[in-house]
C-alpha positions as CSV (number, residue, x, y, z in Angstrom):
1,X,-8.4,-51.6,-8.3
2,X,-5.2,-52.1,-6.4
3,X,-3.0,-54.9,-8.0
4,X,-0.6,-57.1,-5.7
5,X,2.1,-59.5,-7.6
6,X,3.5,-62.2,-5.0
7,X,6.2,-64.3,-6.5
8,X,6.7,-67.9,-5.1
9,X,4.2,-69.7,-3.4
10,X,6.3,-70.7,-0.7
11,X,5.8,-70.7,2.7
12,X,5.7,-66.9,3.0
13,X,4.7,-66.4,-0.5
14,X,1.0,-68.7,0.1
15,X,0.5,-67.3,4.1
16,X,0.8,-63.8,2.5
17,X,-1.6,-64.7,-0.2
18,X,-3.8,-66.2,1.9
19,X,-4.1,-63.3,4.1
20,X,-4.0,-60.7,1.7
21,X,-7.0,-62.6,-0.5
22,X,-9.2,-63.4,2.9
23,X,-9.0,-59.4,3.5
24,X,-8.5,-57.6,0.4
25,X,-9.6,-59.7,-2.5
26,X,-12.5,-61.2,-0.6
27,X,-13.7,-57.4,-0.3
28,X,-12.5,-56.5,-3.7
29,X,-10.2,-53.6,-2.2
30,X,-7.3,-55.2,-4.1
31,X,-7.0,-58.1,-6.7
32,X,-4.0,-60.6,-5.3
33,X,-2.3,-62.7,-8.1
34,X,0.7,-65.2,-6.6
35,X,2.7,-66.3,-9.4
36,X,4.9,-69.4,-9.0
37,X,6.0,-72.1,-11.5
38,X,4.7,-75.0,-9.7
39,X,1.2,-76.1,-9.8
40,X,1.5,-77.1,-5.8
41,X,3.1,-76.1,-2.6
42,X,4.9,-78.1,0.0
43,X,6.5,-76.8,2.5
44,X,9.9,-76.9,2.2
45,X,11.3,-78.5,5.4
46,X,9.3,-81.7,4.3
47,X,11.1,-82.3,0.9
48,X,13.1,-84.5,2.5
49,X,10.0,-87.0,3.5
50,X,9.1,-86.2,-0.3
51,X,12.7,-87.7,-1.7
52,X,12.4,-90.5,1.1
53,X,8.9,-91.2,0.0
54,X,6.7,-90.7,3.3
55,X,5.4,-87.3,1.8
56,X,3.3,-88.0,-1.3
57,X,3.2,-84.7,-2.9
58,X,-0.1,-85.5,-5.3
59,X,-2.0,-86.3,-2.0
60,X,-0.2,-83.7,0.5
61,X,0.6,-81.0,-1.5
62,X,-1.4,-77.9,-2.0
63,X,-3.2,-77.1,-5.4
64,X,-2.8,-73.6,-5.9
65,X,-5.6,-73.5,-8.1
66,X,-7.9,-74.6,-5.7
67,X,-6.5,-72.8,-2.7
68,X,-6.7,-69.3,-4.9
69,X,-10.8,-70.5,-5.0
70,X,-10.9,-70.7,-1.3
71,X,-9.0,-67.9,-0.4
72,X,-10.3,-64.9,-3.1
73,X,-6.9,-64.7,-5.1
74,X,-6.0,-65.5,-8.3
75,X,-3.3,-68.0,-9.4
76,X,-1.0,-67.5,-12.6
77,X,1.4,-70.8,-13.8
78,X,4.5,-69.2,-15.1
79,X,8.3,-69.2,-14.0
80,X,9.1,-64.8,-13.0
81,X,12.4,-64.2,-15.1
82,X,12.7,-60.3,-15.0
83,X,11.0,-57.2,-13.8
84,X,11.3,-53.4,-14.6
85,X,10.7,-51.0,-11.7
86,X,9.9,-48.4,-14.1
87,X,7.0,-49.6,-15.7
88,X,5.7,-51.6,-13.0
89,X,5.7,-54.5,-15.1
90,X,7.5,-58.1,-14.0
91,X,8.5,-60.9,-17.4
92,X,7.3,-64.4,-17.3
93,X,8.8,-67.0,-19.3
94,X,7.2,-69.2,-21.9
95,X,5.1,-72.4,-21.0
96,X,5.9,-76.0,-22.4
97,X,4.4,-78.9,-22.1
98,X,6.3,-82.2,-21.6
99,X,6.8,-82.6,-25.3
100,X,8.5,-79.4,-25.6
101,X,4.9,-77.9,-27.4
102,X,4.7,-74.3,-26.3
103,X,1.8,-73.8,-24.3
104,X,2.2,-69.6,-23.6
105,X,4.6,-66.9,-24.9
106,X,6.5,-64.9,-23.1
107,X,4.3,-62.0,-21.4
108,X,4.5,-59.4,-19.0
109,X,2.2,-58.9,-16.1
110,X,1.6,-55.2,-14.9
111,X,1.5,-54.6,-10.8
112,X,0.8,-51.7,-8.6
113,X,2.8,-53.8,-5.3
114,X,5.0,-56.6,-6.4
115,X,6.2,-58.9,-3.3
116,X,8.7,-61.2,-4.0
117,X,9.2,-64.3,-2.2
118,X,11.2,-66.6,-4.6
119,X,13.3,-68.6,-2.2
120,X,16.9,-69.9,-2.1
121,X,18.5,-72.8,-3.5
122,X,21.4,-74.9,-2.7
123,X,24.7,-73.6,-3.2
124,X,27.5,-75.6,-5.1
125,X,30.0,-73.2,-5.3
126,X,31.0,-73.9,-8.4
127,X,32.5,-77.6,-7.6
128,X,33.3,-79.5,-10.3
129,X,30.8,-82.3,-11.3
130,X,28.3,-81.7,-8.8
131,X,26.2,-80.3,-11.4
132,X,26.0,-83.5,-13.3
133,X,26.3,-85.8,-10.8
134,X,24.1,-84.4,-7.8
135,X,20.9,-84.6,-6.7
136,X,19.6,-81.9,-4.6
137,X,16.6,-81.2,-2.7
138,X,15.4,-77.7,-3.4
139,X,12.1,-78.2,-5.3
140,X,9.1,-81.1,-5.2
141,X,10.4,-82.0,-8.5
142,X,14.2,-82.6,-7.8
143,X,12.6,-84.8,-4.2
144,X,10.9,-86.8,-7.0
145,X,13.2,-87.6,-9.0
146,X,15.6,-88.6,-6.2
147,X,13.0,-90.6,-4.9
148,X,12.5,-92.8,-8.1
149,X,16.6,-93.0,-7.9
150,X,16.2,-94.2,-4.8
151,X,13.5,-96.9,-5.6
152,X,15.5,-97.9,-8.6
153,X,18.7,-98.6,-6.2
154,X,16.6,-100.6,-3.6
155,X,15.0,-102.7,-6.9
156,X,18.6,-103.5,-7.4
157,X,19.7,-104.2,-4.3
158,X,16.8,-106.7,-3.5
159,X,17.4,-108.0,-6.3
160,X,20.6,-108.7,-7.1
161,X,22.5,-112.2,-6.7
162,X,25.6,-110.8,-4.8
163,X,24.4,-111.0,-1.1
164,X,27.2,-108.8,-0.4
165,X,26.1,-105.9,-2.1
166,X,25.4,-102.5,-0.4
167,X,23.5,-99.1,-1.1
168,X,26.0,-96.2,-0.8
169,X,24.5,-92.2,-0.1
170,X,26.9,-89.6,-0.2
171,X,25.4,-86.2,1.2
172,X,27.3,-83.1,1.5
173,X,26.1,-80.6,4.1
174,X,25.3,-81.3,7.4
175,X,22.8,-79.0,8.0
176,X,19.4,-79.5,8.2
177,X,18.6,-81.1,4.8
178,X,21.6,-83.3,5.0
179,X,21.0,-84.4,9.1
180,X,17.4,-84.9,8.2
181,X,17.5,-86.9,5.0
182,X,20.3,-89.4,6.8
183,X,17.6,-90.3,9.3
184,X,14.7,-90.5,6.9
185,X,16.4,-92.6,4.5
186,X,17.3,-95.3,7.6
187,X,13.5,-95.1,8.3
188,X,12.2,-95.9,4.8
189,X,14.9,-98.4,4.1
190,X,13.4,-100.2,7.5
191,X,10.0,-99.7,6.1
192,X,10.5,-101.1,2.3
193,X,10.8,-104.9,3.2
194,X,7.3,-104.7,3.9
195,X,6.1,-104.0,0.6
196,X,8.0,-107.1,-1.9
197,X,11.1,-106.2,-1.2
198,X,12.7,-108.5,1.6
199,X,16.5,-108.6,1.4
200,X,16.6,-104.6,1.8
201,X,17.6,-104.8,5.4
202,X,19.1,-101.2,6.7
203,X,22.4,-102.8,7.4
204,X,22.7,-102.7,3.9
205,X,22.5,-99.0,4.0
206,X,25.7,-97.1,4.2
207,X,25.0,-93.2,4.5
208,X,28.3,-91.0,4.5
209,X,27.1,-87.2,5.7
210,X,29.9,-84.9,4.7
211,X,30.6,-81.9,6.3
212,X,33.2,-79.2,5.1
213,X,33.1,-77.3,9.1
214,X,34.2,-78.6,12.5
215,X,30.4,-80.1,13.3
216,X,27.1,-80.8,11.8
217,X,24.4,-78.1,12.1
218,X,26.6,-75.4,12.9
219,X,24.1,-72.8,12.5
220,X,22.5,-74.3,15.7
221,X,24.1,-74.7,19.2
222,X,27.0,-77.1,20.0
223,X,24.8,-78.7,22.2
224,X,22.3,-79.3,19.5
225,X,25.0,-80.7,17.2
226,X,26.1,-83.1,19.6
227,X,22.9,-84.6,20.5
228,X,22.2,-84.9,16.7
229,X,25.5,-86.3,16.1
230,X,25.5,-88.7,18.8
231,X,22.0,-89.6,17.5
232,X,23.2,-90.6,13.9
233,X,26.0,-92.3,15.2
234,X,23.4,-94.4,17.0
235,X,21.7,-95.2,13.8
236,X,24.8,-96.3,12.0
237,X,25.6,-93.2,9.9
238,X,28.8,-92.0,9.0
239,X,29.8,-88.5,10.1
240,X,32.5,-87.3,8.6
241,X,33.4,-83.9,9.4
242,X,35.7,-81.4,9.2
243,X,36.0,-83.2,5.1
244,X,36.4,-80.8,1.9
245,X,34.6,-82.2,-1.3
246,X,36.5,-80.6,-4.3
247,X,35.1,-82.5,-6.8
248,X,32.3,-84.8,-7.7
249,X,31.9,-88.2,-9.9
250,X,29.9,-91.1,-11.5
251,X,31.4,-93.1,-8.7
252,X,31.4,-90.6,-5.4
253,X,32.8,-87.3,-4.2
254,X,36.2,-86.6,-4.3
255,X,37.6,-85.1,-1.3
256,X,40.5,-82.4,-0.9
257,X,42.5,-84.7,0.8
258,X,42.2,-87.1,-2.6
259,X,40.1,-89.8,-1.0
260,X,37.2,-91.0,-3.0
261,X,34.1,-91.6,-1.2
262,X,31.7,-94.2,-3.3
263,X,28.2,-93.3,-3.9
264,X,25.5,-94.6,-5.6
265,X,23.5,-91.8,-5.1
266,X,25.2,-88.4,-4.3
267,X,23.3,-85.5,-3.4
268,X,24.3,-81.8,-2.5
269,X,23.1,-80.1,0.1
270,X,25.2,-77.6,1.1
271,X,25.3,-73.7,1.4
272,X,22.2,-71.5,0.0
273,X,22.2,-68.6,-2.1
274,X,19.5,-66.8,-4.2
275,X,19.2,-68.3,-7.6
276,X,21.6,-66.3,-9.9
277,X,19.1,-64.9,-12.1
278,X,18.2,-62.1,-10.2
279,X,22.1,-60.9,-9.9
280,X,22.1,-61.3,-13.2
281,X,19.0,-59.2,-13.2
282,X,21.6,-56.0,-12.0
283,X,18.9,-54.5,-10.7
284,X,18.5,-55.1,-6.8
285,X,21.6,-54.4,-4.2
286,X,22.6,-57.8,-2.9
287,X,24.6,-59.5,-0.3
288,X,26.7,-62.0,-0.9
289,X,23.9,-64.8,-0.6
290,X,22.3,-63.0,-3.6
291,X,19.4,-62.1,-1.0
292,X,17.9,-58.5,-1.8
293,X,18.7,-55.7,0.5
294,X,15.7,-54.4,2.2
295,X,14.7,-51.6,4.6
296,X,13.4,-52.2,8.0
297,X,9.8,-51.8,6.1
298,X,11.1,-55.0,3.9
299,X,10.6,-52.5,1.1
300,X,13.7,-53.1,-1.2
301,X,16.2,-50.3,-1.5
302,X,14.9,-49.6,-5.2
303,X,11.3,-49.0,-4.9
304,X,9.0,-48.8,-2.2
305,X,6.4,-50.5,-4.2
306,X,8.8,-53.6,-4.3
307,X,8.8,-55.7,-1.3
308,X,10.8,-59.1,-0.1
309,X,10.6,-61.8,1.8
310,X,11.8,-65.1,2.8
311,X,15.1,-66.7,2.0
312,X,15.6,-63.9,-0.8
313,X,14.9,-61.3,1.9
314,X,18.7,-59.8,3.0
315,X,17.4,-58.2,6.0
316,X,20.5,-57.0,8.0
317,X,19.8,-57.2,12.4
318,X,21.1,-54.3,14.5
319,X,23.8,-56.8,15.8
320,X,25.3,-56.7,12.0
321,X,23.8,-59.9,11.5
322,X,21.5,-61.6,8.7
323,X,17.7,-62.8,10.0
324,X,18.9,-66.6,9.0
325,X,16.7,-68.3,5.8
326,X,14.3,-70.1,7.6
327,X,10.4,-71.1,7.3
328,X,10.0,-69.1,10.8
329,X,11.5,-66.4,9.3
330,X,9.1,-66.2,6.4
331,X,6.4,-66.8,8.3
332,X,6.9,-63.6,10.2
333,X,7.8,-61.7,7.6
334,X,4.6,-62.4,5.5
335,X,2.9,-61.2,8.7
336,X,5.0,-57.8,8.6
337,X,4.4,-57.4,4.6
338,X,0.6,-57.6,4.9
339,X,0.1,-55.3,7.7
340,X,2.7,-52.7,5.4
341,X,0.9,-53.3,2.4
342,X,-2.8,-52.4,4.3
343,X,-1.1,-49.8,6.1
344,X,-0.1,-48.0,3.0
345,X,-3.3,-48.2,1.4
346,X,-4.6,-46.5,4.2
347,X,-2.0,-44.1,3.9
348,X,0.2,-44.5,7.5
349,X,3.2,-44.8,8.7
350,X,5.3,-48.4,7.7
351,X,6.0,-50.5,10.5
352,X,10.2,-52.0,10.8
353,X,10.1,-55.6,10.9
354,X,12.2,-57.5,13.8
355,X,13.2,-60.9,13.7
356,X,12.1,-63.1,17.2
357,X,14.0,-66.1,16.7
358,X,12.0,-68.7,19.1
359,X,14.2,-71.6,18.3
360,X,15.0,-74.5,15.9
361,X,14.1,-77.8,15.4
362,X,15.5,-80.5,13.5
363,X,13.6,-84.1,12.6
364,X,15.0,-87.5,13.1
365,X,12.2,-89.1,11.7
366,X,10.4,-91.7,13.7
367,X,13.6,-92.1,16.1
368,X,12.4,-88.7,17.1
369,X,13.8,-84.7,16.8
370,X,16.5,-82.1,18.7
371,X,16.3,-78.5,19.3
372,X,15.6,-75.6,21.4
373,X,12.8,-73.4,22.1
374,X,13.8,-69.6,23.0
375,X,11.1,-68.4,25.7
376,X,9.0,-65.3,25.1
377,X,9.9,-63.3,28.1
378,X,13.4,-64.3,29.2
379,X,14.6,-64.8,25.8
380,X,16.5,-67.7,27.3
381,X,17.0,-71.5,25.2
382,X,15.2,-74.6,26.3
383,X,17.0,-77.5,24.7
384,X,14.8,-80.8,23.8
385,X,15.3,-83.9,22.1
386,X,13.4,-87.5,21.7
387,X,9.7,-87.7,21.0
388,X,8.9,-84.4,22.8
389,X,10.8,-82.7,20.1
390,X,9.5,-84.6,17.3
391,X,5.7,-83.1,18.4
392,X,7.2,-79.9,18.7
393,X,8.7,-80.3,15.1
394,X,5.4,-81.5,13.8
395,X,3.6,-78.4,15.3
396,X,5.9,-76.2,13.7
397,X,3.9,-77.7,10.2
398,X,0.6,-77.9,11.5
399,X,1.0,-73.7,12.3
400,X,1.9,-73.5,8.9
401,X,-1.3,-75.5,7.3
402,X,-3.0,-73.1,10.0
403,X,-1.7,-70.4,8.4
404,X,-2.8,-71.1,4.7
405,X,-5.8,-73.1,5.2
406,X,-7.5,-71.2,8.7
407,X,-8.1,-73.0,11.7
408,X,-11.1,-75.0,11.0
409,X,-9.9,-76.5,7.5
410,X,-6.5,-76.9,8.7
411,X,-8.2,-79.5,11.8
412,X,-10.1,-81.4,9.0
413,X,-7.0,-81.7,6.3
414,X,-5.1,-82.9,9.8
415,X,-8.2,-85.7,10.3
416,X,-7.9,-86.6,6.7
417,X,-4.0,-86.9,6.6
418,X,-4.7,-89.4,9.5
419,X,-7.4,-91.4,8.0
420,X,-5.5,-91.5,4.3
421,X,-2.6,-92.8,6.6
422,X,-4.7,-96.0,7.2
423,X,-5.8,-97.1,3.9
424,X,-2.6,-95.9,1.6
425,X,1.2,-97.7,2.3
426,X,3.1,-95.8,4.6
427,X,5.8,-95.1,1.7
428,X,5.2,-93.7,-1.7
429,X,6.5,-97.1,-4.4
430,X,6.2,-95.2,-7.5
């Protein structure tokens, strides 16, 4: 039987499971195994409500274990560290448990199609501290652990006897990540004095986004930027463009300039690039994001039996440009890689994939969202902002649990998420 590796369970990596199990696997034309070193998904434009602590990820995240169940794929726990083209054979790394006990040796897993979909990670182009001193935000597990920093500094703060004293955040990158963390940390700071914690008020809160470029989100319209910025003006964050951090402390971010900007929490979200082990790897042809070069097919440029997708997909536009590392993008992509992979097996013709950009959104929490919407026919951008946008953004996540789950239990997880919503605070505390 026909063996299919997917690597990552991210948002392409579990749609493309999920679709591949539901038509292959359930039929047994093909066994599907996803491999990904996490025992859960969630989606990756909602970290930030994980680090914030709206987005609980033991209640929202996905077990892969039981989705593989569901969806007639099989699910293997294990971090992907190597692969050889040769043998058809990709290296996973030993298993430990928290007490450093080795759980599972190092082992190989054998493949007829390997897909990999292992994501991007922030970029810290090799500034100085950042390492030690950051947090970042591209993993459930570095969200948690800024999120118990964060409860930590608000225990602090509402506790301590100087009534004077104020919560500093330092983020650096104003794109996405940083824009939307600014406004969901004003939302939960809002939300804590409900639960014990009564002197947190948000004017207490001093949020310093730091951006290296002329404006904030500049991968997105000028208009879009504005409106953001305006927006986080509005809610009493600092924008500070146009500002070079060169080096990063215990006590803030340095900046090229020599200013030092406190923090008590600093966190890095600029820049992405494809972790360095598969460069390291000196196997694949790269950009210089570290994304793998592909050909229209999304069939790497090494083997045919290789495909890639998502944010380590380097999948060059006729324009000359780069199809931009986003959840939209993977989405379609997954879609293009499953119809290739069933295509071959039958023995046609691959089909190119093409990128339709149909816009981008970006969440201000409760005080709402901005974007645009590109239209299907005249290809022309619809720019929104305020609640309207905030649904919009919403229904972006609800196509997504659409896409892994089907229609049907995707409605009932939605109903559930709405009734947990009632009996459960409205912010993680632990």
């Amino acid at each position: 039987m026909l063996k299919i590796v997917i690597v990552g369970g991210g948002a392409g990596g579990l749609e493309l499971a999920a679709k591949l199990g539901n038509s292959l696997g359930k039929k047994r034309r093909a066994e599907i195994v996803l491999l990904d070193q996490n025992r859960s998904h969630i989606w990756k434009p909602l970290l930030h409500e994980v680090a914030t602590g709206t987005l609980d990820t033991s209640i929202d995240g996905v077990v892969y274990h039981a989705h593989a169940a569901k969806h007639h794929y099989q699910f293997c726990l294990g971090r992907f560290i190597g692969v050889n083209p040769r043998q058809n054979k990709l290296a996973i790394a030993a298993s430990f448990a928290d007490d450093g006990l080795q759980i599972l040796p190092e082992r190989e897993l054998n493949y007829d199609i390997l897909v990999l979909a292992i994501g991007s990670q922030s970029n810290d182009f090799s500034t100085p501290g950042v390492q030690e001193h950051c947090h970042f935000l591209d993993s459930p597990q570095q969200a948690e652990k800024f999120h118990h920093a964060l409860l930590n500094q608000f225990l602090r703060l509402d506790q301590t006897s100087d009534k004077n004293q104020c919560l500093n955040i330092s983020i650096v990158g104003a794109g996405a990540t940083g824009v939307e963390l600014s406004a969901e940390l004003l939302n939960v700071t809002a939300l804590v004095r409900a639960y014990n914690m009564p002197n947190i008020t948000t004017d207490k809160l001093k949020i310093n986004l730091i951006e290296a470029g002329p404006r904030i989100l500049s991968a997105l319209t000028e208009r879009i930027s504005n409106s953001a910025r305006r927006e986080l003006l509005d809610l009493g964050v600092e924008v500070r463009e146009k500002t070079r951090v060169t080096q990063a402390t215990a006590a803030g971010f340095i900046t090229s300039e020599g200013e030092l900007i406190h923090a008590d929490l600093l966190l890095w979200a600029a820049g992405i690039k494809v972790p360095d082990y598969i460069k390291n790897l000196g196997i694949f042809e790269l950009n210089h994001l570290n994304q793998i070069i592909v050909k229209p097919s999304l069939q790497s440029t090494i083997a045919d039996d290789i495909y890639v997708l998502g944010d380590c997909c380097g999948f060059q536009n006729d324009d000359g440009s780069w199809v931009p590392p986003r959840a939209q993008s993977a989405h379609q992509m997954a879609d293009k890689v499953k119809d290739n992979i069933i295509a071959g097996m039958l023995n046609k013709e691959q089909k190119s994939y093409q990128y339709r950009d149909y816009g981008s959104l970006v969440s201000l929490s409760r005080f709402g969202a901005v974007g645009n919407l590109m239209g299907n026919l005249t290809k022309k951008s619809m720019f929104i902002e305020g609640h309207i946008a905030r649904i919009m953004y919403i229904s972006l996540y609800r196509m997504h649990q659409i896409a892994i789950h089907g229609l049907a239990k995707a409605l009932l997880v939605v109903v559930a998420e709405k009734i947990a919503k009632v009996v459960r605070p409205k912010m993680k505390l632990h």
